[in-house]
N, C-alpha and C positions, 0 to 999 in steps of 0.2 A: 514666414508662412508656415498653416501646416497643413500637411495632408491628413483629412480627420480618420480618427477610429471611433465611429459614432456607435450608441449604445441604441440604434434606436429600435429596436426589437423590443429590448426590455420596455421602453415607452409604449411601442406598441402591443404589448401585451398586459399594459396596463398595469397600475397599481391599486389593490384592493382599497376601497375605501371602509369606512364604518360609517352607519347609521343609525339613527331611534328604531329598533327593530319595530315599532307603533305605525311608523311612518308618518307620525305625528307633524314631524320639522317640512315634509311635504307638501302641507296644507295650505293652500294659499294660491295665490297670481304670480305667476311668472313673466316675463319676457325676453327675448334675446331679439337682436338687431343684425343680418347678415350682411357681408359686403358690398352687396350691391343696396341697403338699405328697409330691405323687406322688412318687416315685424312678423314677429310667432309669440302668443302669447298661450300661456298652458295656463288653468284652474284645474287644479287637484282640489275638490269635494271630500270632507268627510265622510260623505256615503260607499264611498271605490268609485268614482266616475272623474273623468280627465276630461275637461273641456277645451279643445284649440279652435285658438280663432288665426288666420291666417293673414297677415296685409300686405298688400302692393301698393308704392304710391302714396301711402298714407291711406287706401282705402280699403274695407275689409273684402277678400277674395271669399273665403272657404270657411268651412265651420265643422270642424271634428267632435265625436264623443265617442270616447272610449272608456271601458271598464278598465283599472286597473287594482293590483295587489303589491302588498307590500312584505317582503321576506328577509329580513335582516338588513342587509344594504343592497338588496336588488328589488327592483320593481320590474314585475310583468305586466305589460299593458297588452289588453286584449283585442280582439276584433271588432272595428267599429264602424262607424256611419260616418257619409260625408254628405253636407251640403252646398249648395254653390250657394253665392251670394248674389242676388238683382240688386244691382245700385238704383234700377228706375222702380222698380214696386218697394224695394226695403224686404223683398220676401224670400225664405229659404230654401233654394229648388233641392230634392235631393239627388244626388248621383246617383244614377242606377248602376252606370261601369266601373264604380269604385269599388278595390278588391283591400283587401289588407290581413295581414296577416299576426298571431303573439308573435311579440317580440320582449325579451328578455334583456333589461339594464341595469349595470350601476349605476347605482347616486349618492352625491355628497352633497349636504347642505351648510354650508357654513358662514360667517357674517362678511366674506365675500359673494355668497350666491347659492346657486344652484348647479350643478354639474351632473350631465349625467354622461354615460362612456358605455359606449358597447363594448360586450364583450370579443376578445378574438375571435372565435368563428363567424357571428354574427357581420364583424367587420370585413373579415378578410370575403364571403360571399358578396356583400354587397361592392366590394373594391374588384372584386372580379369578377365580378355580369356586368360593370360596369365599362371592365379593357376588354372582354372577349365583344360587346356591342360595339363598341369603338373599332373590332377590329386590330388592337395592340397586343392582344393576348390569345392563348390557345390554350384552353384547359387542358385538351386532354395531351400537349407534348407534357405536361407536369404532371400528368398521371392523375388527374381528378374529374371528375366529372360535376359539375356544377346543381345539374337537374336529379343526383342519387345524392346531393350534400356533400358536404365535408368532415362530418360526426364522427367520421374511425380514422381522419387523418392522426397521424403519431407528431408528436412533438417536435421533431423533426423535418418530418413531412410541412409542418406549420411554418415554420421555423426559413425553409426553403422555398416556400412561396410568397413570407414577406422579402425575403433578399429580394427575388425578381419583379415586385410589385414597385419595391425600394428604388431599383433602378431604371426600371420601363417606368417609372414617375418623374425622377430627377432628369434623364434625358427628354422627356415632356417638357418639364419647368425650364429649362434651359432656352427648349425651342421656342416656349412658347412668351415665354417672362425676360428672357434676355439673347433673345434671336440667333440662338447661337444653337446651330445642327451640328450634331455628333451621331455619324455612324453608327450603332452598337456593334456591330461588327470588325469596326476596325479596331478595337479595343487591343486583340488577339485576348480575349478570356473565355477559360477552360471552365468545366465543370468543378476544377480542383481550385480556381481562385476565389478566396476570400471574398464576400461582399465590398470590405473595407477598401482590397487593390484595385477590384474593377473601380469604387469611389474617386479612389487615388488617382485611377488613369483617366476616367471622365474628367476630372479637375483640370489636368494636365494637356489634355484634349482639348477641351473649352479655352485654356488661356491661348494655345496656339493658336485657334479658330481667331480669336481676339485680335491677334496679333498678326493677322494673316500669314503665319507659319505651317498652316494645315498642311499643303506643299512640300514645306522644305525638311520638316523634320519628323520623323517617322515613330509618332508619340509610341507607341506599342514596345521600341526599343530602348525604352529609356531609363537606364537607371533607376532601381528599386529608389536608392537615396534621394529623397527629396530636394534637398538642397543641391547636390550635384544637376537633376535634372533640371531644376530649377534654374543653374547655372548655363547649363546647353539652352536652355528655351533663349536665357538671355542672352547668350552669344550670338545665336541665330539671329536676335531681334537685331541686334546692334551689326553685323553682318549686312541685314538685308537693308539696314537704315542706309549705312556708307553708299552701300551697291545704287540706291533710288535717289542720294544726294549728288555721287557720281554719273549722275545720269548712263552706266555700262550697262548694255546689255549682257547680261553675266544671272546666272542663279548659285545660290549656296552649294549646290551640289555638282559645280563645275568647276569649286575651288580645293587645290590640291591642300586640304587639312581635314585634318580628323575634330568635330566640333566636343571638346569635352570639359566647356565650364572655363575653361582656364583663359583661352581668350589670343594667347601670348602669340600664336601664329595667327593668327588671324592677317594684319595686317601687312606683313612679310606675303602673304598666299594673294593678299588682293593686289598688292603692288605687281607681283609676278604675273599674274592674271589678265592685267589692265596695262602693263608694261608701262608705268608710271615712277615715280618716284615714292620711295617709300614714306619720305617724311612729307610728302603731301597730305598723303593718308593720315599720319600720325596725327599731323598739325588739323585737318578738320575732325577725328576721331575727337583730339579733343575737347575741342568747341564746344560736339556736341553729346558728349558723356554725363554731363550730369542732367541736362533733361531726357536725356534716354533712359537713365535710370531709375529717375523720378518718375517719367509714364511709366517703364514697367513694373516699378514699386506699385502704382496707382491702379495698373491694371490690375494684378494681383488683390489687392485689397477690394476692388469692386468685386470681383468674382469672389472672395471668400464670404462675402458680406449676402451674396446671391444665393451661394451655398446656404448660409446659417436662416437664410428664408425660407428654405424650402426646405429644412430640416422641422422651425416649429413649425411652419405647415404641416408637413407630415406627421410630425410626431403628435399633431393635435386633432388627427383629420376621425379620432372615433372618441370623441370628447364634444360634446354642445354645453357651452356656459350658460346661464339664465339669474337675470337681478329679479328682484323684489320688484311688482309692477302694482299700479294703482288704479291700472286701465278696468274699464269696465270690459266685460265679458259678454258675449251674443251667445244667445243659446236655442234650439230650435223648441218653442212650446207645441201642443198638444203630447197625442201618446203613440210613441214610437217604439218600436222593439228590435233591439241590437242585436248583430248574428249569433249569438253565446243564447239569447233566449230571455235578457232582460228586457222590460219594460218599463217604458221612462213615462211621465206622464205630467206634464206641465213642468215650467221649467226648473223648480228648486225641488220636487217630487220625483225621485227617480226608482222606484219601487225597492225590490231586495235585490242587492247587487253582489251579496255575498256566497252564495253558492253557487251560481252558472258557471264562478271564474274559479273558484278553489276556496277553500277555508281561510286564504290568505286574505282575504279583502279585509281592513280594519274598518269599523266605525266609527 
C-alpha cells in the first residue's frame, strides 16, 4: 500500500496549453456527453459567434449564443442569450432570467479533441460558491470573500484553499461514493499539517471505518509509518475477528497489550482475558489467518482504488473534453441583439461581431 503524496495542485492549476493563435483549429462542431448522458454540443463560427445547443434525453433543452475571441491559447467567451426549447411548437422561447457572465478559457485542440480548462481563479470561485451554497464551506474563516473576488489572492493564499477544497471534497467522495463517514475532526489536524498527512490519515480512517475499527483504535495516534500503522489496523482486525469467533464479550481495549503491528502478545492477552487455554486460541487463530489477511489485503486495495477515483475526478473537475461532432446545430433566426451590442440577424448572418468584444474576434 501507499499513503499518496499527490501532486494534485500542480494538476489543478493546470498546464499551459498552445494553440493557432487564428483560433483557426476552433472552428467547427463540438460535442461532449456527461455522466448522466446529457449532450452539449458547441459551434464555433468563423465570424466570433459560439453556438450551444443543450440535450436531455436525447431531446434538445436550451440554445445558447455567445460571442467569442480568440487570444493565443485562450478564448474569451462573452455574454450571451439563452433560449428554451418547446418540444410541442419546435419554437425558441427566450429566457428573460438568463444572466451570464465573460468568462475566460484555455484550449487545446488536438486529433484527440477539444479540451478546454479554466483557469484557477475562475475555477477555484466557482468550486466555492458551490461549498459555501452547500453549506460545507465558510469563506470568510479562509479570509476571502467570494462577493469582492479572488483577484489579489497571493499564491499562497490560492495554494491554501485548494488543500481545503481537496479535502472537504474527498471526505464528500467517501461519504457519498463509498459510504463511509469520517469526522474531519477527528483527524487531530493542525494548521501546520501538510495536505498530504491529513490524506494520509483520512485513508487510514476510511479503512478503520471499513473494518468497523472506528471504535477500537484511535486513527489520530497512529504512527507516521505507514506500514507500521498499517500493521496496528491489522492486528486490531485480527483481534476483533478471534473476539466475534469467540463469541467473548470482551473489546480491544480491555485487553492487557499494547497494539503495535507485531501481533506476538496478542493471543497470550486473550487467553488471559477469556481464561481459556492458550493454544485454543492459537489453533483457531490459525485457521483463520490467511482469509483474514486476504480480506484485509482486499480491503485496502478497494479503498486505494476509491482514492485514485477521486483523484482523476478531481484533478479533471476544471478541464471539459469535446470530439468532433456531425450533429446539426439549432440556431435562433430573425434579429436578435446580444448584451455586448451585437446584432445577429437570420441564422448564418450574424452582423459585426468583432469590435463589441475586443479586437480579438478573428474572422
Amino acid at each position: 500500500m501507499r499513503l499518496r503524496t499527490t501532486g494534485f495542485l500542480l494538476a489543478m492549476l493546470f498546464t499551459v496549453v498552445q494553440a493557432a493563435a487564428d483560433g483557426e483549429d476552433l472552428i467547427g462542431t463540438w460535442e461532449m456527453t456527461d455522466e448522466e448522458g446529457d449532450a452539449f454540443v458547441w459551434q464555433f463560427r468563423a465570424d466570433g459567434v459560439m453556438i450551444e445547443n443543450d440535450f436531455s434525453d436525447g431531446e434538445l433543452e436550451c440554445v445558447y449564443v455567445f460571442p467569442y475571441e480568440v487570444d493565443g491559447d485562450e478564448v474569451t467567451v462573452g455574454e450571451g442569450l439563452n433560449w428554451e426549447f418547446d418540444s410541442d411548437t419546435g419554437e425558441l422561447i427566450p429566457d428573460e432570467e438568463y444572466e451570464d457572465a465573460e468568462i475566460t478559457f484555455q484550449y487545446d485542440v488536438d486529433a484527440d479533441g477539444m479540451r478546454w480548462i479554466l483557469d484557477d481563479l475562475t475555477l477555484l470561485s466557482i468550486v466555492l460558491s458551490e461549498l459555501v451554497d452547500e453549506g460545507n464551506f465558510d469563506d470568510e474563516e479562509f479570509g476571502v470573500d467570494l462577493e469582492e473576488g479572488l483577484e489579489e489572492l497571493s499564491e499562497a493564499e490560492i495554494e491554501e484553499l485548494f488543500d481545503a477544497i481537496y479535502i472537504i471534497a474527498l471526505l464528500g467522495f467517501l461519504s457519498d461514493q463509498a459510504d463511509i463517514f469520517i469526522d474531519g475532526d477527528s483527524l487531530d489536524a493542525d494548521e501546520d499539517s501538510s495536505v498530504e498527512e491529513v490524506d494520509d490519515g483520512i485513508f487510514l480512517a476510511a479503512l478503520a471505518y471499513e473494518l468497523d475499527l472506528e471504535d477500537d483504535v484511535d486513527v489520530a495516534e497512529l504512527p507516521a509509518d505507514s506500514d507500521l500503522a498499517l500493521g496496528i489496523l491489522q492486528e486490531a482486525y485480527f483481534a476483533n475477528t478471534l473476539i466475534e469467533l469467540l463469541e467473548a464479550d470482551l473489546s480491544i481495549d480491555e485487553l492487557d497489550v499494547e497494539l503495535d503491528g507485531d501481533g506476538d502478545d496478542l493471543i497470550p492477552a486473550l487467553a488471559t482475558a477469556l481464561d481459556v487455554d492458550e493454544s485454543d486460541i492459537e489453533d483457531l487463530a490459525l485457521e483463520i489467518e490467511d482469509d483474514l489477511i486476504g480480506d484485509f489485503d482486499s480491503r485496502v486495495e478497494e479503498l486505494e482504488t476509491s482514492f485514485d477515483e477521486f483523484d482523476e475526478g478531481f484533478t479533471a473537475i476544471g478541464e471539459i473534453s469535446f470530439q468532433r461532432s456531425s450533429r446539426g446545430v439549432v440556431a435562433p433566426s430573425g434579429q436578435f441583439t446580444l448584451p455586448s451590442g451585437i446584432t445577429a440577424v437570420e441564422e448564418r448572418s450574424w452582423g459585426q461581431v468583432k469590435d463589441p468584444l475586443g479586437a480579438g474576434a478573428r474572422q
